[in-house]
N, C-alpha and C positions, 0 to 999 in steps of 0.2 A: 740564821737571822732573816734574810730576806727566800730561802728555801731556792735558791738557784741549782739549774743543775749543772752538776761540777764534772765538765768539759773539758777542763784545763791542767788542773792541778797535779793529776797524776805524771803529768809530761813532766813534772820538774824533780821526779823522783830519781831519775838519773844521776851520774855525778858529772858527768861530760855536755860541757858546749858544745858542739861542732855542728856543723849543716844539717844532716839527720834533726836534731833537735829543733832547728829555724822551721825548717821543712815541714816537719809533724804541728810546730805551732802554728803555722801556716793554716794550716788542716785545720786544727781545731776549732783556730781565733774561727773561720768562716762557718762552721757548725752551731758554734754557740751565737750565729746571726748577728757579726762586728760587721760584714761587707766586706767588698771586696776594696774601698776607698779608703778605711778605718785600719781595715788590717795591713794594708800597703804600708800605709805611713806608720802606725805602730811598730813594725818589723823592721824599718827601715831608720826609725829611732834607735831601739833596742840594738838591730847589729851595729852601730854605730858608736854606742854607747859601751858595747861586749869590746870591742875594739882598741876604742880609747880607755877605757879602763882596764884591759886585759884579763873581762872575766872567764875564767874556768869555770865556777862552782854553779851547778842551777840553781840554786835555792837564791846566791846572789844577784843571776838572771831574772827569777820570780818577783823577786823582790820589783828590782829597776823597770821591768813591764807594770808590776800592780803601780807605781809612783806615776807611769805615762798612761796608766788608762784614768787615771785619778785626775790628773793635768787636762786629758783630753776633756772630761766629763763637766770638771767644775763649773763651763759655761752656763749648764744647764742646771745649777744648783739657787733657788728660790730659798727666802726669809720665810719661811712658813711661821714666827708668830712676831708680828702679827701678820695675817694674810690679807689682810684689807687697808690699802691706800688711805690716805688723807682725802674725807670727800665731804664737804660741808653737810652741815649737820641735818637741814632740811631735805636730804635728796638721799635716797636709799643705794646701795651700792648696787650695783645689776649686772650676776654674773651666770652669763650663757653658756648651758652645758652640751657638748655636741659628742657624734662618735657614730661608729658603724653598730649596727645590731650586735647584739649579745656580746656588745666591750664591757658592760657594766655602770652604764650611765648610770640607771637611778638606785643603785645601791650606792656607789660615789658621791650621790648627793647626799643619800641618807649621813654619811661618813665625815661629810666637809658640812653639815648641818651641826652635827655632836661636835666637830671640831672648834665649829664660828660660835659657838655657845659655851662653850669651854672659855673661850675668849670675853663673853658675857656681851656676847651681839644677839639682838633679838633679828628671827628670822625668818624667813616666812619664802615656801614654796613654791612652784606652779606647776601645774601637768601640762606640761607643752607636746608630749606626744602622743596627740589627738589620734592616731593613727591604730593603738594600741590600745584598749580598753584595758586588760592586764596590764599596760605598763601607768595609766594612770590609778587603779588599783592599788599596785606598788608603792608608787608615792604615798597614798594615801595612807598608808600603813606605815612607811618611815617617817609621817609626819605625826604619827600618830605617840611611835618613838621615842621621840624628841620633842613630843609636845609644842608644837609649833601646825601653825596655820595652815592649810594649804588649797590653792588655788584650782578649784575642778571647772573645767565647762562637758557637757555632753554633747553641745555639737558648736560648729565654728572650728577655724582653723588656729595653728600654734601660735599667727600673728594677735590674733582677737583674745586669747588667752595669754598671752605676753602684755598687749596693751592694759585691759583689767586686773590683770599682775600686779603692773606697778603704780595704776590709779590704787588700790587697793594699800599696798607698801609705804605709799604716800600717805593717805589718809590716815593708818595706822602706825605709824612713823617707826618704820621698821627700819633697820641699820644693813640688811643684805637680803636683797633678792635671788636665791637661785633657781633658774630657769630650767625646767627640763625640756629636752625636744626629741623628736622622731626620730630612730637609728637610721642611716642613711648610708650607703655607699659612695664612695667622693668622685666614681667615673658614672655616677648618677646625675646629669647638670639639672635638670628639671627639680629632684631634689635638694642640689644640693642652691638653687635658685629661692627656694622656699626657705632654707636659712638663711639665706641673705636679706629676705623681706622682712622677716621677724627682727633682723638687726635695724632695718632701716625704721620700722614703727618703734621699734627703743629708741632710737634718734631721735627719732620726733618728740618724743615727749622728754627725756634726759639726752641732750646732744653731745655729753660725754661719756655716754654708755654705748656698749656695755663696759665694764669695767674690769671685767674678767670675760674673758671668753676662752673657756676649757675644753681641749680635747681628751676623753677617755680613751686611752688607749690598752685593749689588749696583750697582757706581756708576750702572748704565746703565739702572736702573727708575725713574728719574724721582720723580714724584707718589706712586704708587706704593711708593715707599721709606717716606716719611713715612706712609701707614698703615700700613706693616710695622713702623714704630717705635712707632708709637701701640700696636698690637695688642700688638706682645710687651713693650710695658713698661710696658700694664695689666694683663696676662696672671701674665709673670714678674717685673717689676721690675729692669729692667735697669742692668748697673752701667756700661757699655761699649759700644763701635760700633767696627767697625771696616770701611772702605770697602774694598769688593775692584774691580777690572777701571778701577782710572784709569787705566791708560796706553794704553787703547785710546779708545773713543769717547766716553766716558761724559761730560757735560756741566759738572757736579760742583756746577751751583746749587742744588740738592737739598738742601746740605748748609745751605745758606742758610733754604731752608724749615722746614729740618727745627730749625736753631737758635731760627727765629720761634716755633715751634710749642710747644717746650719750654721758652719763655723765664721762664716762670712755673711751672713742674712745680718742684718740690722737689726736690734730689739729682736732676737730670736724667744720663742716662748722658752721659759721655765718649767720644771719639772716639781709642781707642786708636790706632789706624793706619790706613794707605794702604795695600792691595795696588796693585802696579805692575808688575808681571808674574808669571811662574810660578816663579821660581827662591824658593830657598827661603832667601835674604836680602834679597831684596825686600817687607820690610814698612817703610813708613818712616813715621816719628813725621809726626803732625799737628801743624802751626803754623796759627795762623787769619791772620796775616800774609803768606806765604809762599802761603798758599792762596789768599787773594782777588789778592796779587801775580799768581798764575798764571793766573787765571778771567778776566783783564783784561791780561793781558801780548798785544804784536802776535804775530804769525804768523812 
């Protein structure tokens, strides 16, 4: 389903509980990138639960870990339809799409473009990473797609191409603006300074935007992800997450850590969607069910 690689499963082919078995889960949970915070408390669940219930059989082990990584997740599980808030009818909705290099920013717009159309929103683009000639290219070819508008400048920065975005969104009374912007690194402050300004000229002109502010994340960066969550949503305040490259190798306990880490942040973002390949109906909604089903499913 979601093409995870399967780390786990075979641990439960055994028929014996015992310490050996905690041990090697131990091992694993921290390979398929749960952390070292996520995997503590999960194991420390589980033996507790092996205890009071007096399981022997691991497949009934398998089970009671897939129900607590499901428990852990659901925080991060988002209404994906519809995906757009209640926002009066004159003001376009304006959602800022962010991320480090090669996460998959603007093939995710292409993807949440087919989706907010599907929904029968008119929509309309922007190439906010001025930095990139190929990546506003890109755009312009997902916009092409999807038959929908899209926003180029040739020179100016992502702010001047944000602002004329949504002058633009207005005039044509478009129902979602999605913004694209420059991949950046988040222990980058200069840029990551430059997202902050593009957020503040949205302000000024809809002072309830952005509306979405989305981080693309990476499935396959591991630990690494979860400071990229940390950074842009002390940075920007994020509303959204959405995982790109799971159908290839990516691990996907990441997502696990990343639920530990956020368990206590206020209005923590959502996990909009699943990238699963390149086509551009391939975003699929997050279930924390379905997901821990698949992070623990055999081979």
């Amino acid at each position: 389903m979601f093409g995870l690689r399967k780390t786990l499963s075979s641990l439960f082919n055994r028929s014996k509980v015992d310490e050996a078995l905690f041990e090697s889960l131990e091992e694993s949970l921290l390979l398929a990138d749960v952390g070292i915070d996520a995997t503590s408390v999960l194991l420390a669940q589980l033996r507790s639960i092996a205890k009071k219930e007096k399981i022997s059989d691991a497949l009934q082990l398998k089970n009671r870990l897939e129900s607590l990584i499901s428990e852990l997740l659901s925080p991060l599980e988002f209404n994906i339809n519809p995906l757009t808030q209640h926002i009066p009818t004159n003001i376009p909705e304006i959602w800022l799409i962010v991320g480090v290099n090669g996460a998959g920013k603007t093939t995710t717009i292409g993807k949440l473009c087919h989706t907010l159309q599907n929904q029968q929103k008119k929509i309309m683009l922007a190439a906010g990473d001025t930095f990139r000639a190929a990546a506003r290219e890109q755009l312009v070819e997902w916009g092409r797609k999807n038959t929908v508008d899209v926003i180029v400048q040739t020179s100016g920065d992502a702010s001047t191409v944000a602002h004329d975005a949504i002058g633009a969104a207005q005039a044509r009374q478009m129902d979602v603006l999605l913004i694209d912007t420059a991949g950046r690194l988040a222990t980058q402050s200069h840029l990551m300074e430059e997202l902050r300004k593009v957020k503040r000229v949205i302000q000024k002109l809809i002072p309830s935007a952005p509306h979405q502010t989305i981080l693309v994340l990476d499935g396959n960066t591991g630990q690494n992800g979860l400071s990229q969550v940390k950074a842009f949503h002390e940075s920007l305040t994020l509303s959204g997450l959405i995982i790109t490259k799971i159908d290839g190798t990516a691990k996907g306990g990441v997502l696990c850590a990343i639920a530990q880490a956020l368990r206590l942040t206020p209005n923590p973002p959502k996990i909009l969607g699943l990238g699963v390949g390149e086509q551009i109906q391939q975003l699929q909604v997050f279930t924390a069910q379905d997901f821990a089903k698949e992070l623990l499913q055999n081979d």
